[in-house]
Structure formats: C-alpha cells, structure tokens
mmCIF file of the C-alpha atoms, coordinates in Angstrom:
data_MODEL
# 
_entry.id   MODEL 
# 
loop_
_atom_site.group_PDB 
_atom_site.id 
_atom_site.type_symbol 
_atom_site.label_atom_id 
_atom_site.label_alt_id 
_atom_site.label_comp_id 
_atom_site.label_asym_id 
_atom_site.label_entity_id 
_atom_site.label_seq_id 
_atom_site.pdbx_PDB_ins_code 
_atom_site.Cartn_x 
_atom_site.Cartn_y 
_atom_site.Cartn_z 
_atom_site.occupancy 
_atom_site.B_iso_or_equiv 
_atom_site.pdbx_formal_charge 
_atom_site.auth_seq_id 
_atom_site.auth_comp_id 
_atom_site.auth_asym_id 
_atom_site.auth_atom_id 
_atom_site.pdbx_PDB_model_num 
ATOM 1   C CA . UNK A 1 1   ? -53.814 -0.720 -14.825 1.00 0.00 ? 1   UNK A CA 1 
ATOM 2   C CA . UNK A 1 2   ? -50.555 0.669  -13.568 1.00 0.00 ? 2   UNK A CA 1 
ATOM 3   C CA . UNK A 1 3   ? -50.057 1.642  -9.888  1.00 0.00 ? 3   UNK A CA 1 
ATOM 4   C CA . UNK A 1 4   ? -47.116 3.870  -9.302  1.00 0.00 ? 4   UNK A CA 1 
ATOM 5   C CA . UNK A 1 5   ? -45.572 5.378  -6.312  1.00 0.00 ? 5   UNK A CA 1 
ATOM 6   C CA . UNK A 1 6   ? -44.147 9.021  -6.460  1.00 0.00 ? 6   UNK A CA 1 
ATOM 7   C CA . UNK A 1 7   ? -41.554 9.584  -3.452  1.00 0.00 ? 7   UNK A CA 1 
ATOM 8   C CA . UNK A 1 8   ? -37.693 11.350 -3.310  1.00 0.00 ? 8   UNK A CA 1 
ATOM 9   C CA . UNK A 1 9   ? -36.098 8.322  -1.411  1.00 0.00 ? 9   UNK A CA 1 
ATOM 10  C CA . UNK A 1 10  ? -32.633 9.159  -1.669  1.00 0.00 ? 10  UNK A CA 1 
ATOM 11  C CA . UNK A 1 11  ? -30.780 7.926  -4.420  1.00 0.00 ? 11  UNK A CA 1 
ATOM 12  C CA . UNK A 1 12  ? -33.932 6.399  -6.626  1.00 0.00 ? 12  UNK A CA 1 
ATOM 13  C CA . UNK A 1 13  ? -35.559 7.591  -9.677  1.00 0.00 ? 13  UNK A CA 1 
ATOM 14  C CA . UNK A 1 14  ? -38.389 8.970  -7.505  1.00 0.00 ? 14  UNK A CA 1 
ATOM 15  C CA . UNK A 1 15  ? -40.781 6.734  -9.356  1.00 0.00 ? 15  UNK A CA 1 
ATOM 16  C CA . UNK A 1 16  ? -42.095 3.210  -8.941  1.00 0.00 ? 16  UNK A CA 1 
ATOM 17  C CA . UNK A 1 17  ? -43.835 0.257  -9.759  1.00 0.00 ? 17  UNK A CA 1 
ATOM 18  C CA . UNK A 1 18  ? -45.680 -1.263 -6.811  1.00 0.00 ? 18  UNK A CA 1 
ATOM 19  C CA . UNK A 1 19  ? -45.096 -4.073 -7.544  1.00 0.00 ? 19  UNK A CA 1 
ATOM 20  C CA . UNK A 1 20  ? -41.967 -3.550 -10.110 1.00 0.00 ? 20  UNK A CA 1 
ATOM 21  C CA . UNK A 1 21  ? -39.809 -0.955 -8.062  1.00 0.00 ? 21  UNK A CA 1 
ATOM 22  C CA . UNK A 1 22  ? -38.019 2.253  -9.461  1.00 0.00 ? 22  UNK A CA 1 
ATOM 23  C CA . UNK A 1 23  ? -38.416 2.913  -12.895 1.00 0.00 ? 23  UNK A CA 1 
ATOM 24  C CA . UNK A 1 24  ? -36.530 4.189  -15.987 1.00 0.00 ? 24  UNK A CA 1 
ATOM 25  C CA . UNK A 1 25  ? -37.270 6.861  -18.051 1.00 0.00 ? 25  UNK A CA 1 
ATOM 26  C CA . UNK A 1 26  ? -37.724 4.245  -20.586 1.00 0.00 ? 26  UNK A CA 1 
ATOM 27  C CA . UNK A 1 27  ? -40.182 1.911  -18.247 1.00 0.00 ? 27  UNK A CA 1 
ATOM 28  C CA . UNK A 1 28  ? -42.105 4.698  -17.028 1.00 0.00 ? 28  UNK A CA 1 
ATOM 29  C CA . UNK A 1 29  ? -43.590 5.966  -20.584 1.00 0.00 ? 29  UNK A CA 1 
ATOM 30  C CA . UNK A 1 30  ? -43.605 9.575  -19.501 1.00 0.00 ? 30  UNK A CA 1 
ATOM 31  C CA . UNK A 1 31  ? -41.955 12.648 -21.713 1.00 0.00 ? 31  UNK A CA 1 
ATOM 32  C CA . UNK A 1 32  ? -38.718 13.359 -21.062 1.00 0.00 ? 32  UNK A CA 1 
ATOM 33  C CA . UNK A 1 33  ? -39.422 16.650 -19.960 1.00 0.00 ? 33  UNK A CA 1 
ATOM 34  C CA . UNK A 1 34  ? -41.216 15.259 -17.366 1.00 0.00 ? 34  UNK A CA 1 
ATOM 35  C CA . UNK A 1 35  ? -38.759 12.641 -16.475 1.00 0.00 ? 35  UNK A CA 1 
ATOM 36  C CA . UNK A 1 36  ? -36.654 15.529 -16.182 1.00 0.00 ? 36  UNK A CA 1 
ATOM 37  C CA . UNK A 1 37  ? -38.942 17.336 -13.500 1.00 0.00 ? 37  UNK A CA 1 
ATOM 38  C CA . UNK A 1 38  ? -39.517 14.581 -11.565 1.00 0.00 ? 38  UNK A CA 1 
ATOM 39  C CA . UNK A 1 39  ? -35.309 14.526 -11.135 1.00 0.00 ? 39  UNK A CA 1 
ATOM 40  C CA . UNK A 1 40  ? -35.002 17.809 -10.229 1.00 0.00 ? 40  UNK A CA 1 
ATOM 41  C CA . UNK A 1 41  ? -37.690 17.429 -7.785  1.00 0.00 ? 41  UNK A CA 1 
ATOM 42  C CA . UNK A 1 42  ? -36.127 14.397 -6.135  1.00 0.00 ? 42  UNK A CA 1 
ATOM 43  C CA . UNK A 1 43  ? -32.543 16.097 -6.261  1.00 0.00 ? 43  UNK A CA 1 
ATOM 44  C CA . UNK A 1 44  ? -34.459 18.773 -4.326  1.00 0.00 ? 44  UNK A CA 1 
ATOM 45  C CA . UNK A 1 45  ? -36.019 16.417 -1.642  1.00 0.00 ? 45  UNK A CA 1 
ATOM 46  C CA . UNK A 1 46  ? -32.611 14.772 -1.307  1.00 0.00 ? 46  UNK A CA 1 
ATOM 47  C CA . UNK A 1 47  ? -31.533 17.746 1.392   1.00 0.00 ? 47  UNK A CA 1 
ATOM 48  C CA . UNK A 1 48  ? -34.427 16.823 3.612   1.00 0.00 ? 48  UNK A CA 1 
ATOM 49  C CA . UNK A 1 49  ? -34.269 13.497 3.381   1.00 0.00 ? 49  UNK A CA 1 
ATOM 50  C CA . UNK A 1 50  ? -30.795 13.708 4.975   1.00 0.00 ? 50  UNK A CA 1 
ATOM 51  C CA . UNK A 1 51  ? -32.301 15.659 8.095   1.00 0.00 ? 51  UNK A CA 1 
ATOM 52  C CA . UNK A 1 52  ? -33.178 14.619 11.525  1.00 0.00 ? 52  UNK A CA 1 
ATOM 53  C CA . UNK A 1 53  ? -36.816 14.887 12.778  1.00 0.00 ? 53  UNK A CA 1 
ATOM 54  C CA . UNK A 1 54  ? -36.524 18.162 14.449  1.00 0.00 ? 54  UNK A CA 1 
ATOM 55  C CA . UNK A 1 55  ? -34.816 19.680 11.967  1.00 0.00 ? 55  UNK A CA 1 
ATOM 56  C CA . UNK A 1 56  ? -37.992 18.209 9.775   1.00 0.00 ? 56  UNK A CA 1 
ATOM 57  C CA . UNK A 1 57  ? -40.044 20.375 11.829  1.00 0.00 ? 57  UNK A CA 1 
ATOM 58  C CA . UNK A 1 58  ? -37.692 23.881 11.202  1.00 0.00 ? 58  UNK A CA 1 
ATOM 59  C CA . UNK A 1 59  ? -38.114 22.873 7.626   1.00 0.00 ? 59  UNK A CA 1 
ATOM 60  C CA . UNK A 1 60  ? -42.078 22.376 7.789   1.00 0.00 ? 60  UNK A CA 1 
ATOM 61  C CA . UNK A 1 61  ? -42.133 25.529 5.203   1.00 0.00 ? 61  UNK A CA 1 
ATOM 62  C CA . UNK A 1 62  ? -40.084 23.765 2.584   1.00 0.00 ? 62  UNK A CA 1 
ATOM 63  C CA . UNK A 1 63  ? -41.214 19.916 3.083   1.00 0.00 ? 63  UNK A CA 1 
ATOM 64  C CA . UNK A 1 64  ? -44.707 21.452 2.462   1.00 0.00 ? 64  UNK A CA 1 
ATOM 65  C CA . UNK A 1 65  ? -43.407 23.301 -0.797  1.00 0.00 ? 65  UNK A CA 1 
ATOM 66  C CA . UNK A 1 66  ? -41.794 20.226 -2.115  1.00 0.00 ? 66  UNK A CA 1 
ATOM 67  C CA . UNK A 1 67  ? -44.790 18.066 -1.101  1.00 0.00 ? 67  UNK A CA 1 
ATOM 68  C CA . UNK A 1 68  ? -47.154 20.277 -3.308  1.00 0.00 ? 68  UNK A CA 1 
ATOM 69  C CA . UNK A 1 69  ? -44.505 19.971 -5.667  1.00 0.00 ? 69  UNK A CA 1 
ATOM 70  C CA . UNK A 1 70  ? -44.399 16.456 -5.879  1.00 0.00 ? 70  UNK A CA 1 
ATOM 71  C CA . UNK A 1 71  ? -48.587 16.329 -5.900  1.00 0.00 ? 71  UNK A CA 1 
ATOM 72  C CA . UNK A 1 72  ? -48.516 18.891 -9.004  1.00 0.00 ? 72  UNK A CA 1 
ATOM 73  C CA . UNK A 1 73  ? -46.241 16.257 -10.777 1.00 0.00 ? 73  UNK A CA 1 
ATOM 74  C CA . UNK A 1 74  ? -48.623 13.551 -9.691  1.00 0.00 ? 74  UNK A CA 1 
ATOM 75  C CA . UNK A 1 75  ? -51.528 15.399 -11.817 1.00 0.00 ? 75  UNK A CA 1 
ATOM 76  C CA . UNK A 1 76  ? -49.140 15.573 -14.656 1.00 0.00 ? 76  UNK A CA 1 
ATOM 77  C CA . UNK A 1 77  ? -48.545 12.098 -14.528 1.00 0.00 ? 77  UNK A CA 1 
ATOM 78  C CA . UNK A 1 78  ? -51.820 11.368 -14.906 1.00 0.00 ? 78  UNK A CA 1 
ATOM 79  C CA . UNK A 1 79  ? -52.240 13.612 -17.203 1.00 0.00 ? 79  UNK A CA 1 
ATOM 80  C CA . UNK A 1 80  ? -49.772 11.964 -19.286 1.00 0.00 ? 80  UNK A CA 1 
ATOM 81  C CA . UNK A 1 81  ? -50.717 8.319  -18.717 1.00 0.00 ? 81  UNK A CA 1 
ATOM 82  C CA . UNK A 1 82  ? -54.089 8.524  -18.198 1.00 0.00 ? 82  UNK A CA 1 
ATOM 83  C CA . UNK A 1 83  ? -57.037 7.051  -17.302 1.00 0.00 ? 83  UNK A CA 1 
ATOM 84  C CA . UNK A 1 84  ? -55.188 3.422  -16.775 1.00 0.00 ? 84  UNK A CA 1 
ATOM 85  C CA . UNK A 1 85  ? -53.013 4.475  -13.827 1.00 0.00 ? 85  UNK A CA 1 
ATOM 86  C CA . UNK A 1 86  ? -53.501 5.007  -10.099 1.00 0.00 ? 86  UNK A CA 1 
ATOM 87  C CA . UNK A 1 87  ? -50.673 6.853  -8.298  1.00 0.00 ? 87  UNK A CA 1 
ATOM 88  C CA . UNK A 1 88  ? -49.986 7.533  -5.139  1.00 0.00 ? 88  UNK A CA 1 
ATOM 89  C CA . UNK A 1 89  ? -47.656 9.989  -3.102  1.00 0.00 ? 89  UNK A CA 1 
ATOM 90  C CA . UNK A 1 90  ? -45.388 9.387  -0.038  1.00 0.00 ? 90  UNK A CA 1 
ATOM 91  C CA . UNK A 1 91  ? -43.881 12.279 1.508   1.00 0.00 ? 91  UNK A CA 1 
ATOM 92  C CA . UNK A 1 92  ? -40.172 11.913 2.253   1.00 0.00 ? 92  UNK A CA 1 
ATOM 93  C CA . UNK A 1 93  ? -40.404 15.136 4.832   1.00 0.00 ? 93  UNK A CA 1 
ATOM 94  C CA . UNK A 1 94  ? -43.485 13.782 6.825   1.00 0.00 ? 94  UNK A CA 1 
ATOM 95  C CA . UNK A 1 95  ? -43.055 10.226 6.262   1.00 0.00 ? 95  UNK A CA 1 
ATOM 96  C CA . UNK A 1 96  ? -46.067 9.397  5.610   1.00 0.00 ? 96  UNK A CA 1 
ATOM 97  C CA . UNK A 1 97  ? -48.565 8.877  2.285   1.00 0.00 ? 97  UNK A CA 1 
ATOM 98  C CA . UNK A 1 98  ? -50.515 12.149 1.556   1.00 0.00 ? 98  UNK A CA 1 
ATOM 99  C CA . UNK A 1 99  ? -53.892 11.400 -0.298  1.00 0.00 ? 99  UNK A CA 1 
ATOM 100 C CA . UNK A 1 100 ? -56.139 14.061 -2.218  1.00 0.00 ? 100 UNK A CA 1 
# 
C-alpha cells in the first residue's frame, strides 16, 4: 500500500511519500500527462502560498478553486494507481488537511 500526500508547498513536486518525501515523475508511477497537471497545479498554488493570512482570506474564491483542483487530481490519482494507494490532501491556502 502506498500513502501519498498531495499539497503545492512551494518549490516541491507537489507529491509525496509519507514516509519517502517528494517524488519524481519516475517514483510516482503516474502518466506523464498527469505529472504534468499536477505541476501546473502547484505552479498555480505557488502565488498563494507566498501570501499573508489576510490576504488568504481576499483570496478565499481562488484557494477554494485550486483546492477542488487539487481534490479532482486526487481522484485521478487514484484512478491511475488504484486500489493499493491511500492519498490524502493538504491545502496550502487553508493550511489545513481537507478530507472527503
């Protein structure tokens, strides 16, 4: 069983190990079209991550966006590994995990 972590911390591959850390696109054994998404998304994130708290809160709209963003490539993860991984998602904007 793999456990990964999705999550745009600045300047990572957006996807880890638990217990490994960040990944490669070779480690990770997704498509490189999705490898792809999953960089794009974090290149996205990488603007709020920069941001102070309140300005967190201006930019609810768009850390909720990128959040369902990042849960859509969750499902496609799994889709693409799986019954014999368990991911999770931590959202950069809200600091915090977000289950579903």
């Amino acid at each position: 069983m793999k456990y990964l972590i999705l999550d745009a911390n600045y300047q990572t591959t957006g996807l880890k190990d638990r217990y490994e850390g960040y990944l490669s696109e070779e480690q990770s054994g997704l498509s490189h079209e999705l490898w792809q998404e999953i960089q794009e998304w974090v290149k996205s994130y990488n603007v709020i991550i920069m941001i102070e708290e309140r300005e967190r809160e201006i930019n609810l709209e768009k850390i909720n966006r990128l959040d369902q963003g990042g849960l859509a490539i969750c499902d496609k993860i799994r889709g693409e590994l799986g019954e014999n991984v368990k991911i999770e998602y931590y959202s950069e904007g809200l600091l915090k995990k977000i289950y579903r």
